[in-house]
HTML snippet that shows the backbone in 3Dmol.js (N, CA, C, O; Angstrom):
<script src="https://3Dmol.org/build/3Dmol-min.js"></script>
<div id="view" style="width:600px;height:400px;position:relative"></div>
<script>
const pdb = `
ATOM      1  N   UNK A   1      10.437 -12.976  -8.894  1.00  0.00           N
ATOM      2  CA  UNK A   1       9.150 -12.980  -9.565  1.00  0.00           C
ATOM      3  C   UNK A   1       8.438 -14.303  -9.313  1.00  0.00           C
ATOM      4  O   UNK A   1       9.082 -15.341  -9.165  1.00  0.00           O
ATOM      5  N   UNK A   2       7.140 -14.265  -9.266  1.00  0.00           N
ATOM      6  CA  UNK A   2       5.845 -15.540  -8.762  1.00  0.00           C
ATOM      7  C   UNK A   2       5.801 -16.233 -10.558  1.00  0.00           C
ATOM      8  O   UNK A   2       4.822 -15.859 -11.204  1.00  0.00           O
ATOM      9  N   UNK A   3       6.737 -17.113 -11.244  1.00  0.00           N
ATOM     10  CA  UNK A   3       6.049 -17.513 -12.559  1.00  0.00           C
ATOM     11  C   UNK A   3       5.148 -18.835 -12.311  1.00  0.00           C
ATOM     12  O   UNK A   3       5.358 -19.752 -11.517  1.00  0.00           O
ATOM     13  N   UNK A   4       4.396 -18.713 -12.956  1.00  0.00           N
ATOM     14  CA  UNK A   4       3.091 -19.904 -13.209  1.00  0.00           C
ATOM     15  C   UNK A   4       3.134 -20.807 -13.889  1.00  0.00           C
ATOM     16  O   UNK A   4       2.696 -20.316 -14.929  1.00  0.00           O
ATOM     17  N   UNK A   5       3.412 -22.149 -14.173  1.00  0.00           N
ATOM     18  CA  UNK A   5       2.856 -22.492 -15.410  1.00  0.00           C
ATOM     19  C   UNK A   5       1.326 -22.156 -16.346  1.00  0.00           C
ATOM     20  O   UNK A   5       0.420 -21.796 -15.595  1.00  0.00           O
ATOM     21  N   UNK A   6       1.092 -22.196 -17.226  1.00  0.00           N
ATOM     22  CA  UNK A   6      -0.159 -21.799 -17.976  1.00  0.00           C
ATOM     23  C   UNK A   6      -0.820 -22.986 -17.674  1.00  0.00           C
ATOM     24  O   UNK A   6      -1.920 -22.766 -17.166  1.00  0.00           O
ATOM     25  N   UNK A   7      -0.598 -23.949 -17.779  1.00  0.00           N
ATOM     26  CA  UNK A   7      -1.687 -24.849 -17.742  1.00  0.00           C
ATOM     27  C   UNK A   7      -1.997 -25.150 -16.217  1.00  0.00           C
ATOM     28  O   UNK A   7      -2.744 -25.996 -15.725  1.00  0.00           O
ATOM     29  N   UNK A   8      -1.210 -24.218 -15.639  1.00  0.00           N
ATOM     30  CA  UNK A   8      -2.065 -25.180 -13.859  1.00  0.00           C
ATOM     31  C   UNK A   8      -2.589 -23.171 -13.499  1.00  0.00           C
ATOM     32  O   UNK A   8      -2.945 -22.913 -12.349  1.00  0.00           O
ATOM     33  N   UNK A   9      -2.563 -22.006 -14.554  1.00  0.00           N
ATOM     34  CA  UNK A   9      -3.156 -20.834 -14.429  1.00  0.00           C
ATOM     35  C   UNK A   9      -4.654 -20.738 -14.150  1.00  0.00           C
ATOM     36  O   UNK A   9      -5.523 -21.489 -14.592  1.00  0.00           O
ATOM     37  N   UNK A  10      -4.758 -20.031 -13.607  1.00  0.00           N
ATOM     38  CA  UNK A  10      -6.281 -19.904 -12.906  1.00  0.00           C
ATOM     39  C   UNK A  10      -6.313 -18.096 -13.114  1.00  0.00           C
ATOM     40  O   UNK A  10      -5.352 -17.370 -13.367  1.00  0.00           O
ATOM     41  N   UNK A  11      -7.913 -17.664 -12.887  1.00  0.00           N
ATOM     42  CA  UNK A  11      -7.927 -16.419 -13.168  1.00  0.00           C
ATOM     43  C   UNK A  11      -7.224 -15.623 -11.719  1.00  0.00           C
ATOM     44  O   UNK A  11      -6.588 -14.569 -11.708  1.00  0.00           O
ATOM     45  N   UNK A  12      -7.535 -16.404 -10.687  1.00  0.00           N
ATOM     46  CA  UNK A  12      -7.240 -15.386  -9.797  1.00  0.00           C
ATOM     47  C   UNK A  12      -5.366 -15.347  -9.363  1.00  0.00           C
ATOM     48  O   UNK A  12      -4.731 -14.631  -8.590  1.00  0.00           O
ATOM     49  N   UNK A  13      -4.903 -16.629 -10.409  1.00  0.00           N
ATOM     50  CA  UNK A  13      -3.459 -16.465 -10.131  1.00  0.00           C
ATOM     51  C   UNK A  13      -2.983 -14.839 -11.262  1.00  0.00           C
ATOM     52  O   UNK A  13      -1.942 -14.218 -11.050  1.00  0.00           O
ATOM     53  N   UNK A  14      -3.869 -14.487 -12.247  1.00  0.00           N
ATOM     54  CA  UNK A  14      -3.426 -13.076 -12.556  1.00  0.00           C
ATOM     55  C   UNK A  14      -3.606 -12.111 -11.712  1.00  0.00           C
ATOM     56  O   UNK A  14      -4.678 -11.514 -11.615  1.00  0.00           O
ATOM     57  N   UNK A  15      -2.291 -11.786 -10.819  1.00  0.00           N
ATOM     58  CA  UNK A  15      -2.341 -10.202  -9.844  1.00  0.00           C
ATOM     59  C   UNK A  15      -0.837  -9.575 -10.653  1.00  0.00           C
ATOM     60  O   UNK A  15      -0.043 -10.109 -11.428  1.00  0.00           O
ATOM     61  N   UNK A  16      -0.901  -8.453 -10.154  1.00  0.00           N
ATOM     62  CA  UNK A  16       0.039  -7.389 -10.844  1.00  0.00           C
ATOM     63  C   UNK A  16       1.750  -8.016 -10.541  1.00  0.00           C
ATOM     64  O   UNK A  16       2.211  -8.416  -9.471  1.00  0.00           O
ATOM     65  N   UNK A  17       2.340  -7.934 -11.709  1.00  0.00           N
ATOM     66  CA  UNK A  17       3.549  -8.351 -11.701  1.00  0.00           C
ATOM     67  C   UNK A  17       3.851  -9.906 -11.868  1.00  0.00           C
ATOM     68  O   UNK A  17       4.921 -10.139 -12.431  1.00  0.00           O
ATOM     69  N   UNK A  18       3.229 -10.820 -11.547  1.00  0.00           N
ATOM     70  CA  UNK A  18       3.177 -12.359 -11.744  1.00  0.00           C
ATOM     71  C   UNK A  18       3.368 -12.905 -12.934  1.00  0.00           C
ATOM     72  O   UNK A  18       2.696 -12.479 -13.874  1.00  0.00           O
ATOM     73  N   UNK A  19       3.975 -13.577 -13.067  1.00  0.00           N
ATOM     74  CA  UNK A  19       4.493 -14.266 -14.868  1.00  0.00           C
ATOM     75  C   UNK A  19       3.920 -15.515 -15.028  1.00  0.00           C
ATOM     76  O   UNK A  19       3.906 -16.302 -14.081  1.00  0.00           O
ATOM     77  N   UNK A  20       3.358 -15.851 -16.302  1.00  0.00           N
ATOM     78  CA  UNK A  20       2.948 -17.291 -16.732  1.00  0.00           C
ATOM     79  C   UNK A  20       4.094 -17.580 -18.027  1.00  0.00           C
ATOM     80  O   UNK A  20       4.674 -16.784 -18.767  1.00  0.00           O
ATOM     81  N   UNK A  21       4.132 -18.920 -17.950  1.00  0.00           N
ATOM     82  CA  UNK A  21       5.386 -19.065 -18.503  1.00  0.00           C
ATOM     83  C   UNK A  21       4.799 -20.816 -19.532  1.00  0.00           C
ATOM     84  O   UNK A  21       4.211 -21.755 -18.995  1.00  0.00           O
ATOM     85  N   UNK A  22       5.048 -20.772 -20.440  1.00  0.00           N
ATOM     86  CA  UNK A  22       5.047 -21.944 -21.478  1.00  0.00           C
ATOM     87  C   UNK A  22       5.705 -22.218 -22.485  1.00  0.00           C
ATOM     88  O   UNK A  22       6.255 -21.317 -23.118  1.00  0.00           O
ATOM     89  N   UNK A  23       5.791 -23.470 -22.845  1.00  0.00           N
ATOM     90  CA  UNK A  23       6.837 -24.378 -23.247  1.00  0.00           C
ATOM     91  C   UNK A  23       6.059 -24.911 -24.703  1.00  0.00           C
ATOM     92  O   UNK A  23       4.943 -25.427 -24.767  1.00  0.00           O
ATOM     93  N   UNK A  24       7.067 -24.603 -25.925  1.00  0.00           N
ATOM     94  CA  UNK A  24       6.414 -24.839 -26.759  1.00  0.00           C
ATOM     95  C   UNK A  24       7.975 -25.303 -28.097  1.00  0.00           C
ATOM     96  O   UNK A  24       8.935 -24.682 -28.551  1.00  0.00           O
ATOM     97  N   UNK A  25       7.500 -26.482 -28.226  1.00  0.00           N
ATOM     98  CA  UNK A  25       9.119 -26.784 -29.181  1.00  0.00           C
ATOM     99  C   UNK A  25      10.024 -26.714 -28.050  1.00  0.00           C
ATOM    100  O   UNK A  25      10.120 -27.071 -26.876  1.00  0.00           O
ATOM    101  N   UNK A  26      10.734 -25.991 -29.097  1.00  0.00           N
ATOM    102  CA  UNK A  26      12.238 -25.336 -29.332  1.00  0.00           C
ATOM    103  C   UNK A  26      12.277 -23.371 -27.998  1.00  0.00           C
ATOM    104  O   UNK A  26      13.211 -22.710 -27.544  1.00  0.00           O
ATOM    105  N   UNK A  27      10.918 -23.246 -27.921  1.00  0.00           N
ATOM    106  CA  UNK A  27      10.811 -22.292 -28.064  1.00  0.00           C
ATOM    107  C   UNK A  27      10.119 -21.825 -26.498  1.00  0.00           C
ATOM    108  O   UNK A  27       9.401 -22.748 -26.114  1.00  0.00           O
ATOM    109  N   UNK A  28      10.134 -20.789 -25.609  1.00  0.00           N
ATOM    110  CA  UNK A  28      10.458 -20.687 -24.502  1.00  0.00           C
ATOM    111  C   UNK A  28       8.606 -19.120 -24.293  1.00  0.00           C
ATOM    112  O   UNK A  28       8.762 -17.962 -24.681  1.00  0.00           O
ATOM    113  N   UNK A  29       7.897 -19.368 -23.969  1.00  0.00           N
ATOM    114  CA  UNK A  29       7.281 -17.927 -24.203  1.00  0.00           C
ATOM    115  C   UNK A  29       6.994 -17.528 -21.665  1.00  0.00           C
ATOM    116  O   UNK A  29       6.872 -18.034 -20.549  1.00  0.00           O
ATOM    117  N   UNK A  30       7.061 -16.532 -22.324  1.00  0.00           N
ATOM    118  CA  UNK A  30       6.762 -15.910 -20.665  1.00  0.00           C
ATOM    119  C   UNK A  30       5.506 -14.477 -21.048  1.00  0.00           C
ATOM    120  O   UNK A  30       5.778 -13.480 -21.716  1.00  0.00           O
ATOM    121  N   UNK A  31       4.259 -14.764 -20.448  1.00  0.00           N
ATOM    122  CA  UNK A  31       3.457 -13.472 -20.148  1.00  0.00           C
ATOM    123  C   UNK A  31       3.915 -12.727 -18.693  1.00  0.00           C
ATOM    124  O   UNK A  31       4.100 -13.276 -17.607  1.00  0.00           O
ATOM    125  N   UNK A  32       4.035 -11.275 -19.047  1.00  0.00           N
ATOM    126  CA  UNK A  32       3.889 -10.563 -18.016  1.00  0.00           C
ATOM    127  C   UNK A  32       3.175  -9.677 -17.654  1.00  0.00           C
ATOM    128  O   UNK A  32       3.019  -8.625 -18.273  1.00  0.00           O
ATOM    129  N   UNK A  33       2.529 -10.036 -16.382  1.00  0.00           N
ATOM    130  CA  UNK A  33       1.033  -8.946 -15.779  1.00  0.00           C
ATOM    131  C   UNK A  33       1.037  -7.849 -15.299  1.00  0.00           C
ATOM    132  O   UNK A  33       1.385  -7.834 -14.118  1.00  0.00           O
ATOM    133  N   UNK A  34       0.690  -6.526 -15.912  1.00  0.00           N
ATOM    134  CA  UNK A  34       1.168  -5.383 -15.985  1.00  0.00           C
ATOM    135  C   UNK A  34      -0.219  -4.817 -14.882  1.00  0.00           C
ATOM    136  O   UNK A  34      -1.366  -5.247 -14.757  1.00  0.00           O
ATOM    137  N   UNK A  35       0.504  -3.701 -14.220  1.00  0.00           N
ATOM    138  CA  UNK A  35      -0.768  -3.118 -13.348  1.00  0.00           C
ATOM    139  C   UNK A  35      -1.674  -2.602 -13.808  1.00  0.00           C
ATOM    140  O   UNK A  35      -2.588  -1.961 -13.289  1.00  0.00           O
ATOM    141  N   UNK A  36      -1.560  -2.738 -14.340  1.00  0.00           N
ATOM    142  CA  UNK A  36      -3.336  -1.670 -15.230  1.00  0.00           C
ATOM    143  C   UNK A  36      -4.359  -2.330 -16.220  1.00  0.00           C
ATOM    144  O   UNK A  36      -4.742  -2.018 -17.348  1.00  0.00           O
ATOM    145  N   UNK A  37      -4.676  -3.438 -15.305  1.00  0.00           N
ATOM    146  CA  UNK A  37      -5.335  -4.770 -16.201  1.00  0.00           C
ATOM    147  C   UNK A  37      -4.756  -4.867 -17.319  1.00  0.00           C
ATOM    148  O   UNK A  37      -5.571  -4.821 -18.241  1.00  0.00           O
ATOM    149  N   UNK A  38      -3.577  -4.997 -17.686  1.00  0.00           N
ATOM    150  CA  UNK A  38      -2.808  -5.510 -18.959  1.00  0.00           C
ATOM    151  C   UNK A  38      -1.839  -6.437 -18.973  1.00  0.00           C
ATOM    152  O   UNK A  38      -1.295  -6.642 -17.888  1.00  0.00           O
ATOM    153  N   UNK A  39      -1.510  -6.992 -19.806  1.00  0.00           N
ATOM    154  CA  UNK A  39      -0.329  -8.198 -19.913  1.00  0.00           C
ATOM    155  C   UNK A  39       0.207  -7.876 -21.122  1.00  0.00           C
ATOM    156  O   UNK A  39      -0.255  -7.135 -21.990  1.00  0.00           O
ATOM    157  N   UNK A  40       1.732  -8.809 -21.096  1.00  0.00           N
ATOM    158  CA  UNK A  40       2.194  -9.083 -22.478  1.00  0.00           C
ATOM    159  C   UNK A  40       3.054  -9.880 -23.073  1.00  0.00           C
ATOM    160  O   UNK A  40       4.008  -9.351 -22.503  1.00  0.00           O
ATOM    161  N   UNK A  41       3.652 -10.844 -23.845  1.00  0.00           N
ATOM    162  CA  UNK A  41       3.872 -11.402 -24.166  1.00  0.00           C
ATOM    163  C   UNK A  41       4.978 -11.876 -24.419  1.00  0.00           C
ATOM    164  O   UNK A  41       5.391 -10.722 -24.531  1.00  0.00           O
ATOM    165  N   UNK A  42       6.275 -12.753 -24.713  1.00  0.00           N
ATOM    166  CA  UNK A  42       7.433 -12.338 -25.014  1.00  0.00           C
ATOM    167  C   UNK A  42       7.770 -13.950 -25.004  1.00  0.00           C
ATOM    168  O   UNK A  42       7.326 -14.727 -24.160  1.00  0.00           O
ATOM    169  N   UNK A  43       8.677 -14.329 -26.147  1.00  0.00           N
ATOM    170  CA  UNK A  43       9.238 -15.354 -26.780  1.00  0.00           C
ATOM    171  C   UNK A  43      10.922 -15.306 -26.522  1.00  0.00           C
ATOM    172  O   UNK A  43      11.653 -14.328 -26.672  1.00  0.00           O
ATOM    173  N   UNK A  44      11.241 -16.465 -26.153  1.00  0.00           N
ATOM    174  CA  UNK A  44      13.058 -17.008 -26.091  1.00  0.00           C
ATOM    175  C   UNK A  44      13.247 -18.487 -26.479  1.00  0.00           C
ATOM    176  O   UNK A  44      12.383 -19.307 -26.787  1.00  0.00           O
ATOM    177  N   UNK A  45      14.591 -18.633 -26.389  1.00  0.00           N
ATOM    178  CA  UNK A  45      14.551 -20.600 -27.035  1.00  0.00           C
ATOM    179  C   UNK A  45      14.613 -20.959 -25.307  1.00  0.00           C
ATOM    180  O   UNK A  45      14.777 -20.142 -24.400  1.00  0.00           O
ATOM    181  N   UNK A  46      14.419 -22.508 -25.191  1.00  0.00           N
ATOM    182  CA  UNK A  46      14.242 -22.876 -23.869  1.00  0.00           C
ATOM    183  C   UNK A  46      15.681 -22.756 -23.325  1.00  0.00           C
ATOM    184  O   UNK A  46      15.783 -23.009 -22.125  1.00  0.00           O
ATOM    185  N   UNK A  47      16.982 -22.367 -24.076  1.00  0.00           N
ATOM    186  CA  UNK A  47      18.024 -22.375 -23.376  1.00  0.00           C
ATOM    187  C   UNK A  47      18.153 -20.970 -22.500  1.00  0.00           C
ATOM    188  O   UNK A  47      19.130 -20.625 -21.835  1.00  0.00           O
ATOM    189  N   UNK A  48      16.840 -20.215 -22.687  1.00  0.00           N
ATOM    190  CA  UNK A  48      17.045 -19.221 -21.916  1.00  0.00           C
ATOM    191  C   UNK A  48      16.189 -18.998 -20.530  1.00  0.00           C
ATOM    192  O   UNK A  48      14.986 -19.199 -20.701  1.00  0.00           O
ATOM    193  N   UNK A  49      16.406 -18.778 -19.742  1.00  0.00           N
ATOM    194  CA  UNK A  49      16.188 -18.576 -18.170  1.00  0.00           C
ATOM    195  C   UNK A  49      15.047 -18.176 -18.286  1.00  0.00           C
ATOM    196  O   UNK A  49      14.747 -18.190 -19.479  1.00  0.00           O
ATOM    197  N   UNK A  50      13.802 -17.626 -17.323  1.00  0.00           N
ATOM    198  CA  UNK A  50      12.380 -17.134 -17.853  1.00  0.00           C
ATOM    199  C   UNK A  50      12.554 -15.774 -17.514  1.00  0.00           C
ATOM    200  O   UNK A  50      11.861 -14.976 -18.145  1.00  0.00           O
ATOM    201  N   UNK A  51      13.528 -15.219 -16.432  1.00  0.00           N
ATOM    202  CA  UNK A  51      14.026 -14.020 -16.301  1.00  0.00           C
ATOM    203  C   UNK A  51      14.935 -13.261 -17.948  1.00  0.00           C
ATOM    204  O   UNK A  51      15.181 -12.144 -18.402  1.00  0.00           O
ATOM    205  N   UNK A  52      15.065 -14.115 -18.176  1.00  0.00           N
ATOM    206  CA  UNK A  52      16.135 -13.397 -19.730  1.00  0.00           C
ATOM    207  C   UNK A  52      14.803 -13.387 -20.607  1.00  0.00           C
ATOM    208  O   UNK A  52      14.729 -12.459 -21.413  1.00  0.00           O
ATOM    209  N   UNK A  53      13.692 -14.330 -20.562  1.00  0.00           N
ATOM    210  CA  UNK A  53      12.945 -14.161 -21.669  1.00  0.00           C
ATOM    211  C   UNK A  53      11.755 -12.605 -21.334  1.00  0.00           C
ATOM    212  O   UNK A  53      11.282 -11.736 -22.067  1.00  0.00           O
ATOM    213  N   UNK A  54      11.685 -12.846 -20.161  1.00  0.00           N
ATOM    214  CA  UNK A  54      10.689 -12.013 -19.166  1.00  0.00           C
ATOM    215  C   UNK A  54      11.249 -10.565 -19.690  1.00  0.00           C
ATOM    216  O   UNK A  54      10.499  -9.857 -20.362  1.00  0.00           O
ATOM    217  N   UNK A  55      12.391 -10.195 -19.418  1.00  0.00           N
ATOM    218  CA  UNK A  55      13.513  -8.952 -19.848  1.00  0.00           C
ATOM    219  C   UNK A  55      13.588  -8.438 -21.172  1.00  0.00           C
ATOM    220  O   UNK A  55      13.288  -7.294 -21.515  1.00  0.00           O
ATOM    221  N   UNK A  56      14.055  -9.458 -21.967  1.00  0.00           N
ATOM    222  CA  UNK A  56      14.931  -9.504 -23.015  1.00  0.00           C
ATOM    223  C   UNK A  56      14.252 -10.125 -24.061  1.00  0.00           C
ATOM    224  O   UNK A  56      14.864 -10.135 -25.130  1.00  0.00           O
ATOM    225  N   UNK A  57      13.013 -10.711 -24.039  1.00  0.00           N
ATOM    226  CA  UNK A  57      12.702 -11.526 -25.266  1.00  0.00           C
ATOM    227  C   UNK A  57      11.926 -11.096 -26.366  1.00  0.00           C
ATOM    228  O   UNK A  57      11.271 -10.056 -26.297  1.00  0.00           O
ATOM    229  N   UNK A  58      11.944 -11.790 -27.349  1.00  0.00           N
ATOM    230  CA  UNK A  58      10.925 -11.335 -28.525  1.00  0.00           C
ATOM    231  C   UNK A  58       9.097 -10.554 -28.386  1.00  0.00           C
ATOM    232  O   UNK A  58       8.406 -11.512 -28.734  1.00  0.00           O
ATOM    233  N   UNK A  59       8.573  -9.928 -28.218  1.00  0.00           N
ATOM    234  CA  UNK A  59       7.431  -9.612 -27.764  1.00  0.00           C
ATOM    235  C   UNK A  59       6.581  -9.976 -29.097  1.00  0.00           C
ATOM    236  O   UNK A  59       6.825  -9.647 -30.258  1.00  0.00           O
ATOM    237  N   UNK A  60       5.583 -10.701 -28.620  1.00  0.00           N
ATOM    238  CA  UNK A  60       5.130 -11.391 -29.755  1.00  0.00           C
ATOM    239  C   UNK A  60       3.676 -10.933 -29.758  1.00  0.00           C
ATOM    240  O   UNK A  60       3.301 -10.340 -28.747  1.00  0.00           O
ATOM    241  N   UNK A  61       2.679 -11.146 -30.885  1.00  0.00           N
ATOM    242  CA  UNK A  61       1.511 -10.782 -31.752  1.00  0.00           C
ATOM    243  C   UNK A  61       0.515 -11.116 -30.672  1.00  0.00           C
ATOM    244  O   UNK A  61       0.659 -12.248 -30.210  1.00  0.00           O
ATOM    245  N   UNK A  62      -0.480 -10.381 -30.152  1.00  0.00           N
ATOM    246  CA  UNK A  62      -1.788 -10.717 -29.714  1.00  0.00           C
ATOM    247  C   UNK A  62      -2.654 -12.535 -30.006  1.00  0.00           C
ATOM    248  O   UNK A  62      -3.218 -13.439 -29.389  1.00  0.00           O
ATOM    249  N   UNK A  63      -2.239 -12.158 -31.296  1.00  0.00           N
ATOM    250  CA  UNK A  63      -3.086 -13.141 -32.070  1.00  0.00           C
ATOM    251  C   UNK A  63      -2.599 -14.679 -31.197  1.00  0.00           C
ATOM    252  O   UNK A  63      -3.393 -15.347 -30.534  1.00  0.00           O
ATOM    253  N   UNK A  64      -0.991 -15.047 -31.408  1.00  0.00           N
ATOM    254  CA  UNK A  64      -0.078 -16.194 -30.466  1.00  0.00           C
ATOM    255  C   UNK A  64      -0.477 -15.891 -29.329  1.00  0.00           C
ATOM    256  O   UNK A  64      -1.256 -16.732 -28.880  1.00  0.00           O
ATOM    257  N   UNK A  65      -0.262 -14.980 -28.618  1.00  0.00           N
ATOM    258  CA  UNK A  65      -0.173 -14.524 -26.921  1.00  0.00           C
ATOM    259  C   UNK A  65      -1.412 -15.364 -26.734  1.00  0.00           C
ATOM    260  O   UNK A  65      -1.368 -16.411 -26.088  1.00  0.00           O
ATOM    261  N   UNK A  66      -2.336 -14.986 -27.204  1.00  0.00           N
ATOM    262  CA  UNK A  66      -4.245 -15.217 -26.678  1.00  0.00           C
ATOM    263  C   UNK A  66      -3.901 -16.886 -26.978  1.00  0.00           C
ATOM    264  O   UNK A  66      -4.159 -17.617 -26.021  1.00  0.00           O
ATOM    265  N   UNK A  67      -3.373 -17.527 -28.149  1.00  0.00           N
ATOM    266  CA  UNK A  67      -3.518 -18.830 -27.961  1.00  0.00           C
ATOM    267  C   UNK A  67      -2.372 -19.361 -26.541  1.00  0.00           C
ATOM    268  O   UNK A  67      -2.618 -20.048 -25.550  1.00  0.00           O
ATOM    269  N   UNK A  68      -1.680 -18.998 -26.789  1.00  0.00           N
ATOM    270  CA  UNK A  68      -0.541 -19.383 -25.435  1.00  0.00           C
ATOM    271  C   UNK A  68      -1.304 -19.198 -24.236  1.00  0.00           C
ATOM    272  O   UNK A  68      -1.646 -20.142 -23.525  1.00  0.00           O
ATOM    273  N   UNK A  69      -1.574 -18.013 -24.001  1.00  0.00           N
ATOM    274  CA  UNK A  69      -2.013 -17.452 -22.613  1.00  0.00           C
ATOM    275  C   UNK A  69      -3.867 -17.117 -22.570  1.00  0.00           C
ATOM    276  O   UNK A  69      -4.394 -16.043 -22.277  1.00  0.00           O
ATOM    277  N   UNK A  70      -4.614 -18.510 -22.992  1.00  0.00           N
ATOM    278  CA  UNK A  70      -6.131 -18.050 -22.865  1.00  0.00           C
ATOM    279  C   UNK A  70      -6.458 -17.833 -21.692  1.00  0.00           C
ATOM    280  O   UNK A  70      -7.654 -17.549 -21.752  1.00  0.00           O
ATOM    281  N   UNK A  71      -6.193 -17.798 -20.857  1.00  0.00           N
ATOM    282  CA  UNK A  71      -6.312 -17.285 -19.479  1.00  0.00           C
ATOM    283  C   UNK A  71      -6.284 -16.303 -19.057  1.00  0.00           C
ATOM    284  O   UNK A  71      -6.885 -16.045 -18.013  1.00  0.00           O
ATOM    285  N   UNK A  72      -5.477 -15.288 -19.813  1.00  0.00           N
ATOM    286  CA  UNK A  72      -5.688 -13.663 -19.963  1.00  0.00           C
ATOM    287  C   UNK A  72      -6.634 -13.446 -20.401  1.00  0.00           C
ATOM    288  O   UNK A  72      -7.377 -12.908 -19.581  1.00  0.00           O
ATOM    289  N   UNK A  73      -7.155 -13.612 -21.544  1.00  0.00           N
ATOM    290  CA  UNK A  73      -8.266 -13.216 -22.382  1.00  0.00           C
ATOM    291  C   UNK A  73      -9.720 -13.519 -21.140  1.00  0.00           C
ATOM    292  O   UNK A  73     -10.647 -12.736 -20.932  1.00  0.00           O
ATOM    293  N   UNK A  74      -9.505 -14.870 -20.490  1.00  0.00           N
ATOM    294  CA  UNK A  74     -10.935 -15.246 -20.055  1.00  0.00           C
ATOM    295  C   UNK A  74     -10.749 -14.130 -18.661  1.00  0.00           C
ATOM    296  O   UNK A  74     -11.773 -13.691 -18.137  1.00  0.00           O
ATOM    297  N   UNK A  75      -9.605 -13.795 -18.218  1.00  0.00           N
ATOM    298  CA  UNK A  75      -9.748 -12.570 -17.045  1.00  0.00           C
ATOM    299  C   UNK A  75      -9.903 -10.863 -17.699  1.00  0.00           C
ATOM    300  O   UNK A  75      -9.897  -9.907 -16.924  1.00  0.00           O
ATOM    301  N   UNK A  76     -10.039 -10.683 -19.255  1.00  0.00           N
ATOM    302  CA  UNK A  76     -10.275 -10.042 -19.728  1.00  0.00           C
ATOM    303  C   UNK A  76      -9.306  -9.057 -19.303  1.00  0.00           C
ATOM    304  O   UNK A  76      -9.989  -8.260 -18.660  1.00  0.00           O
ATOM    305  N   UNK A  77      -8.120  -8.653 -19.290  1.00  0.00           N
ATOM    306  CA  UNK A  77      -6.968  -8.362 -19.384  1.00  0.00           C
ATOM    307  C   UNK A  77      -6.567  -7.363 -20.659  1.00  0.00           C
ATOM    308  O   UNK A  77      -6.537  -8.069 -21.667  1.00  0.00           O
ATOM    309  N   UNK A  78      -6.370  -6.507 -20.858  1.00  0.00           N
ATOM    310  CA  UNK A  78      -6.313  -6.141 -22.334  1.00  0.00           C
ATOM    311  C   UNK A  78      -4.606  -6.315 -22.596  1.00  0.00           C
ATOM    312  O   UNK A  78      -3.779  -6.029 -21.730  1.00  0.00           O
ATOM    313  N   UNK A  79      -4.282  -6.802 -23.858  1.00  0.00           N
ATOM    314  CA  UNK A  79      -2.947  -6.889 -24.582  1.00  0.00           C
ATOM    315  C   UNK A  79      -2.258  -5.484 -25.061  1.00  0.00           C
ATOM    316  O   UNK A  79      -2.473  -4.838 -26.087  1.00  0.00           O
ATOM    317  N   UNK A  80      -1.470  -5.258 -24.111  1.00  0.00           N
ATOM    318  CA  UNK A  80      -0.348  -4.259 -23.928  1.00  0.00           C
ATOM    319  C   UNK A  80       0.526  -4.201 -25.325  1.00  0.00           C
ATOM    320  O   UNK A  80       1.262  -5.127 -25.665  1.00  0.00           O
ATOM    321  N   UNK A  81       0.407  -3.380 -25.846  1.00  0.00           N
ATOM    322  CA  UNK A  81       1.543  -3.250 -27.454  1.00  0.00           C
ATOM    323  C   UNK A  81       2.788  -2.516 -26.983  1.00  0.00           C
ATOM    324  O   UNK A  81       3.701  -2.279 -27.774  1.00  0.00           O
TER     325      UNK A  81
END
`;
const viewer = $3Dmol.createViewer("view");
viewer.addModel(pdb, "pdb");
viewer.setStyle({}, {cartoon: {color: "spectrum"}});
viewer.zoomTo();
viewer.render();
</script>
């Protein structure tokens, strides 16, 4: 998988399948870009890989995602439930 950091994200680095990935605390979050202009969201602690969080992690609230990942929102992306 292509992961990004969020802060060096640009609109045209969102294409289908590509992960943005940020660092927050304790706490590990990865977006993933779904083919159908959608993304979504997902939380791990940083001891986990971005593939385990990408897989396996907490899928978290619109409301967090949009602050984590404003870069979705400004490519107008809709949030996948």
């Amino acid at each position: 998988m292509n992961y990004i950091n969020v802060s060096r994200a640009t609109v045209a680095d969102l294409q289908p399948r590509n992960r943005l990935y940020a660092y927050n605390g304790d706490r590990l979050y990865v977006a993933r870009i779904g083919n159908c202009d959608d993304w979504a969201a997902y939380k791990g602690s940083v001891n986990q890989s971005l593939d385990v969080v990408a897989d396996c992690g907490i899928k978290i609230g619109e409301e967090e995602a949009v602050r984590l990942f404003g870069v979705c929102k400004e490519a107008k992306l809709n949030y996948r439930w």
